[in-house]
C-alpha positions in Angstrom: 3.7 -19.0 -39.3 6.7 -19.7 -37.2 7.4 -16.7 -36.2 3.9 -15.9 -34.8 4.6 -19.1 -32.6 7.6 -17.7 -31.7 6.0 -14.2 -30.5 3.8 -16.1 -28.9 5.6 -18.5 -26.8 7.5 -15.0 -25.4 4.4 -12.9 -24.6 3.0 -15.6 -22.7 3.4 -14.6 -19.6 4.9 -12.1 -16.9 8.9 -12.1 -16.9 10.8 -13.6 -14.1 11.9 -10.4 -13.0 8.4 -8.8 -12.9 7.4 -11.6 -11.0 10.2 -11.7 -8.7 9.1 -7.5 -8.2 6.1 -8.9 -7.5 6.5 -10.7 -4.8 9.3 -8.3 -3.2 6.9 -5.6 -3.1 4.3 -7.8 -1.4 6.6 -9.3 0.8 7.7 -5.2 1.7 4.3 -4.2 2.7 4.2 -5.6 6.0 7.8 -4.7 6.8 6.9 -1.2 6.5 3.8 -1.3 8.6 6.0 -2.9 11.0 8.6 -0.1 10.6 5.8 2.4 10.9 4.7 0.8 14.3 1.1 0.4 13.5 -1.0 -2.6 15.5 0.6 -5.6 16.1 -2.5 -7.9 15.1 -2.8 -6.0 12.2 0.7 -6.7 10.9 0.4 -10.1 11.3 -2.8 -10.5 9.6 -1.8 -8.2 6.5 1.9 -10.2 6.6 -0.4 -13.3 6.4 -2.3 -12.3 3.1 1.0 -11.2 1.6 2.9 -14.4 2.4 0.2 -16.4 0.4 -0.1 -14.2 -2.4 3.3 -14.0 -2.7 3.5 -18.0 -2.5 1.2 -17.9 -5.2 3.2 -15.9 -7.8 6.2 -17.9 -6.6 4.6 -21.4 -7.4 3.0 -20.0 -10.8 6.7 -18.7 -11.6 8.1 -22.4 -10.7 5.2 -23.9 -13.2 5.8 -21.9 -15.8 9.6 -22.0 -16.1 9.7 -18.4 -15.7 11.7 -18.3 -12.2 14.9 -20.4 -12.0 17.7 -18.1 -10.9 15.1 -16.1 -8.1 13.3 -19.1 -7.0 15.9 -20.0 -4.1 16.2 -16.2 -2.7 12.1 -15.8 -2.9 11.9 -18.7 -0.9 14.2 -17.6 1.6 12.5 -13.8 1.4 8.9 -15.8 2.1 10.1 -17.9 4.5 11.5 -15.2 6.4 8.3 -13.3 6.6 5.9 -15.7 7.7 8.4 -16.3 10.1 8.5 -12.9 11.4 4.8 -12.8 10.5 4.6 -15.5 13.5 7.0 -13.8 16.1 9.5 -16.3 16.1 12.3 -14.0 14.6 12.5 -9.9 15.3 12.7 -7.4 12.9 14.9 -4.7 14.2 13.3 -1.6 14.1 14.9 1.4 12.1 13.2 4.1 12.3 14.1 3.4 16.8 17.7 3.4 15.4 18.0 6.6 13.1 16.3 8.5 16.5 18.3 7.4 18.9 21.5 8.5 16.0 19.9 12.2 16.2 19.0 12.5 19.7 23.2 12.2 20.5 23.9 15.0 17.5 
C-alpha cells in the first residue's frame, strides 16, 4: 500500500527538467524566426503566444513544487523575450554576423 503511494506521488507530474525544456524550446521559437528574418509583425505576435504559454508551464512548475532551482533563470529567459517581443531590447542578429565573417575570407 505504501509503496503504490509512493509511485504515485513521483509519476505525478512532468519533471522539472522537462518542464524547464519546455519552456526553452517555446521561448526558442521566436528567436529563430527572428534569426531567419521573417515579418516583423509576425515575430511579435508568435513571441507573444510563446511568452504566455511559457508563463503557463512556469507558474504550473511553481504550484506544483516541481521547479525551484530553474524558476529564477526561466523568469529571466521570459522576461527577456517579451521584452524583445516588444522592441525595447535588440537581438543581435547572427546569421548578419557569420556573413559578414565569410565575405572577408
Amino acid at each position: 500500500m505504501a509503496k503504490k503511494n509512493a509511485e504515485s506521488s513521483e509519476s505525478r507530474g512532468p519533471s522539472a527538467f522537462k518542464l524547464f525544456l519546455i519552456v526553452v524550446i517555446l521561448l526558442l521559437v521566436p528567436t529563430t524566426m527572428e534569426q531567419l528574418s521573417m515579418h516583423e509583425d509576425t515575430v511579435r505576435q508568435v513571441g507573444r503566444v510563446c511568452v504566455g504559454i511559457g508563463a503557463l508551464f512556469f507558474l504550473y512548475g511553481l504550484f506544483a513544487k516541481a521547479m525551484r532551482f530553474g524558476a529564477f533563470v526561466l523568469l529571466i529567459l521570459i522576461g527577456a523575450r517579451a521584452l524583445a517581443n516588444e522592441g525595447v531590447i535588440q537581438v543581435p542578429k547572427l546569421l548578419s554576423k557569420s556573413e559578414a565573417r565569410e565575405d572577408k575570407r
